[in-house]
C-alpha angles and dihedrals in degrees: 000000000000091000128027142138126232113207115211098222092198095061091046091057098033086051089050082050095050108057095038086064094042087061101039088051089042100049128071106263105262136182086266131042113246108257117224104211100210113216119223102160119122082049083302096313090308094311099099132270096214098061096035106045088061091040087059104033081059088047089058101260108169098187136039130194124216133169101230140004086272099064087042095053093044085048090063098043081060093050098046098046085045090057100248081130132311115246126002112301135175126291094257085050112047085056085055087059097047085243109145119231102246119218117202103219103191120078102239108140093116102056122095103285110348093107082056092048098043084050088043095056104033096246122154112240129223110230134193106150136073079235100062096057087056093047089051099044089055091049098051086055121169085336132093110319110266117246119232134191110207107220111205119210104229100175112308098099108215109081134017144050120275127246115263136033091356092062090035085068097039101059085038083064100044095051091054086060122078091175090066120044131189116249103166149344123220141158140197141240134231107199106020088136095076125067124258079353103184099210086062089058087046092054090036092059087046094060084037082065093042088052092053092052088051094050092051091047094076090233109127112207126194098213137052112180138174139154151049134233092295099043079060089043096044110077115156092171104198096014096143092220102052122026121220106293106231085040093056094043089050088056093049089051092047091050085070092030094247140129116276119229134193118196123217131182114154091048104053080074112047100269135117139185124229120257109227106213137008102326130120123267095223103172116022097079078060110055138073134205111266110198127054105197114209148200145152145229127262106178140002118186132161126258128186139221108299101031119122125223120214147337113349092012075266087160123041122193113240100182127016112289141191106225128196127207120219117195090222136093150143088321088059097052100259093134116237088239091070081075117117132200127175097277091038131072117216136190122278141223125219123236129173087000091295116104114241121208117247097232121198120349129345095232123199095279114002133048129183128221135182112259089168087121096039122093131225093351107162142157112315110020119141117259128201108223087170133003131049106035092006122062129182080243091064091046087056096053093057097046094036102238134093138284097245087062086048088045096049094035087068113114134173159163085040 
């Protein structure tokens, strides 16, 4: 291959590791263990779903998270080839077999199929509309009763149903079908990357109020969920306007006398976000990068002063230089920022251990960097796009984005 990704499985777990211990040391003991729900939707944020479903199922993972009912389904395909349980079983069954409960994030019910395919493969929903239940519950048919997990819409704004009368009737409806049965409620923050942020209280007392109408409603989940990679790295213990974070989920769990749950994507594969504020970086001192990206050269050849490099003559040599071509560019996800001209810095690769300078425009498939300074590079060395001596981090910096946009904008074997 010109392009591919090697996934270090031992990171992957020991990240997985990692964080479960950080919240059970974190959070108040409790009659059950805190559970760490490991994402894996977008192809587990560009770093495979095929090797990394079965990495973190081994590493005890109870929960996955996709984005659809394909990914699901190809999530339990995975699972199943890799000997985590053959077929769709029950849910005690499926923990017997060390076979993760798989939560489609996404709310896609609605869309052509996806109801069939979540009833198909045995994955839990996530469910916000009237519309959902009945889809579900059509789908289930005359088989085993569907699980749902109610998101509630705490201010954000994108998913979820509202406290109030919206989720009174929701959970109204889900309690007149036997065919769908409610596994577990959640929301999700908005600013959970800054410290005592008060968007992220106000959003914590409006899932407290969506608690309270579960609770009333008589329907006994076994989950109650929140967070991202940040909820799990922001801890202010004490600060009077937001209590510590895994402390306060865990009360909101105990009120329905459910697990609590805390979700976690970015992390899982070596990468934080900064806190803004004062707030304490919990889990990026223990966490590693998980992908190296790859690629190799195809050609290096001398130019001298006065030539010009790429599309547009963007970079001109001032000096003679030794240039290598990498068969790699913007369709393979090397975003076009990483570009240089003279005037312009751009991002770098790494050969031989030594950065070289991306030089000119990043094209659809090939990009040239300086190897002047680099000995002995020649036609098929390996080259690091992304991993020791360049981080998605780094990449972000450049393009001005963040890492989770470089992660999932990998692409190979295409």
């Amino acid at each position: 291959m010109k392009v591919w990704t090697e996934i270090a499985a031992g990171r992957l777990a020991g990240n997985f590791a990692a964080l479960s211990s950080m919240i059970s040391d974190s959070a108040p003991a409790g009659p059950e263990p805190m559970a760490l729900l490991a994402v894996i939707k977008a192809n587990a944020y560009g770093h495979g779903i095929d090797p990394c479903a079965g990495i973190l199922a081994k590493a005890g993972a109870e929960w996955l998270g996709v984005t659809d009912a394909h990914e699901g389904a190809r999530v339990r395909a995975v699972l199943s080839a890799s000997g985590s349980g053959e077929g769709i079983a029950s849910t005690s069954q499926k923990r017997a077999m060390g076979q993760p409960e798989v939560l489609v994030m996404s709310g896609t019910v609605g869309l052509p199929g996806e109801a069939e395919c979540i009833a198909k493969n045995g994955l839990t929903a996530v469910i916000w509309e009237l519309s959902h239940v009945q889809r579900l519950a059509e789908a289930a048919g005359d088989g085993r009763p569907l699980r749902v997990h109610v998101e509630v819409d705490t201010g954000m704004s994108r998913q979820g149903v509202a406290p109030g009368p919206a989720l009174e009737t929701m959970l109204r409806a889900i309690a007149e079908e036997p065919r769908v049965v409610l596994d577990g409620v959640f929301t999700h923050f908005a600013a959970t990357q800054v410290a005592g942020s008060e968007q992220t209280a106000a959003q914590q007392a409006s899932f407290e109020a969506a608690i309270e109408q579960v609770a009333g409603s008589g329907l006994k989940p076994r989950w109650v969920h929140v967070g991202n990679s940040s909820y799990l790295d922001n801890g202010t213990p004490g600060d009077s306007r937001q209590r510590s974070s895994l402390a306060w989920v865990r009360a909101a769990a105990a009120r329905l006398g459910a697990r609590p749950m805390v979700r976690s994507g970015l992390a899982l594969y070596g990468y934080v976000l900064p806190i803004e504020g004062p707030g304490l970086s919990l889990a990026g001192a223990h966490v590693l990068p998980v992908m190296t990206w790859k690629t190799r050269v195809i050609g290096v050849r001398e130019v001298q002063p006065g030539a010009q490099v790429g599309y547009d003559g963007a970079f001109l040599a001032e000096r003679p230089m030794r240039l290598a071509l990498l068969p790699i560019g913007y369709a393979d996800g090397l975003r076009r920022e990483f570009s240089s001209t003279n005037a312009k810095a751009g991002g770098w690769v790494v050969i031989r251990g030594e950065r070289a300078l991306i030089v000119g425009r990043v094209s659809m498939n090939l990009t040239t960097v300086d190897v002047s300074g680099i000995a002995d590079v020649g036609e098929g060395d390996e080259v690091t796009i992304l991993g020791d001596g360049v981080s998605a981090e780094d990449h972000a910096r450049v393009v001005r984005t963040i890492a989770y946009e470089i992660l999932c904008g990998v692409r190979v074997g295409e």
